[in-house]
N, C-alpha and C positions, 0 to 999 in steps of 0.2 A: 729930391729924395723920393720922390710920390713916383716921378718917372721909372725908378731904380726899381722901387716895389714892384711895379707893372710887370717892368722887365723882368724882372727874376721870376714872377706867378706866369708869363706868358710862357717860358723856357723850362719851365717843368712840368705843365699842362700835358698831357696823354692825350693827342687827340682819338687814337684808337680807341682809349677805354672812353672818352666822354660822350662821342657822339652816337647813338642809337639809331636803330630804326623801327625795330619793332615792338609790337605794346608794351613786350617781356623786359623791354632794354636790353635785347642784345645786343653788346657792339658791332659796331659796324669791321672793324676788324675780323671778325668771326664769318660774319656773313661772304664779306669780298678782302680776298688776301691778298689778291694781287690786282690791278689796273685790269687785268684783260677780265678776269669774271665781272668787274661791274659795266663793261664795256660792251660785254654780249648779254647783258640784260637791257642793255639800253638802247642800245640799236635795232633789234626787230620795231620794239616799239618806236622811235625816229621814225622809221620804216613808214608807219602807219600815219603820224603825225604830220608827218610832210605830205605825203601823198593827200590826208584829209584836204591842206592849206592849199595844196595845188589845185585842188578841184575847186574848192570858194574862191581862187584866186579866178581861174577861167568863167568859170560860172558868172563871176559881179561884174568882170570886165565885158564881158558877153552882153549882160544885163543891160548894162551901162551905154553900149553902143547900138540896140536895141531901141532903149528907150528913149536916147538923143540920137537919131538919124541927121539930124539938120547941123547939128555943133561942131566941125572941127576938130574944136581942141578936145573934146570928149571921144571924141572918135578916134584919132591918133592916140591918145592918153589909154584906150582900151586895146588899140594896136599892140604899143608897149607893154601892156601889162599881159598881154595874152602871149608875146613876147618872150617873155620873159619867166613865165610860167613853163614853157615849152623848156626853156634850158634847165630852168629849176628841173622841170617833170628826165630831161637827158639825163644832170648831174645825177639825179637818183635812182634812175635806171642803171649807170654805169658804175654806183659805189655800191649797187645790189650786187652785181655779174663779179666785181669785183672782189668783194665778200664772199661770192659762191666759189672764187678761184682758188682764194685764201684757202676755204675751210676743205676743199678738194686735195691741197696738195700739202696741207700740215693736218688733215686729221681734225683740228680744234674746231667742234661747231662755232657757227657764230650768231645766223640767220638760220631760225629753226628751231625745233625740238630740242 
């Protein structure tokens, strides 16, 4: 019976009207109508976020191999990791260019102003 009540308060819950974002409680429906507006709010900033982690990623790997000259396993372990930052730092180079193709030939900023 308990399960039933759930079920029926889960099935009539709004989540447009309940969830907010800002002080005012506006819905978040108001704010983002559709996927793609909350999708180009969040990607320049990605943008910025990954690129930060790329750089502490190279930077500690660096560090790392650096500071244990003698170690091996530390040494290839910063290989890899330097690695692999490199493909991180491609992938995001190419879903930039990628992004810039998009908003070139539809118009829709995405990346940007």
């Amino acid at each position: 019976m308990a399960n039933n009540l759930l079920a029926q308060a889960i099935a009539q819950l709004d989540l447009r009207e309940t969830y907010t974002i800002s002080p005012g409680g506006e819905p978040v429906d108001d704010l983002y109508s559709n996927p793609a507006s909350l999708i180009n709010v969040i990607l320049p900033n990605l943008f910025v976020i990954v690129g930060v982690l790329l750089f502490l990623f190279i930077f500690l790997a660096g560090f790392k191999m650096v500071t244990n000259p003698d170690d091996k396993s530390v040494k290839d372990q910063g290989k890899k990791t330097i690695t692999y930052a490199i493909i991180g730092f491609l992938l995001l180079f190419a879903s930039y260019w990628i992004a810039q193709i998009i908003e070139f030939y539809t118009g829709v900023t995405i990346v940007g102003n």
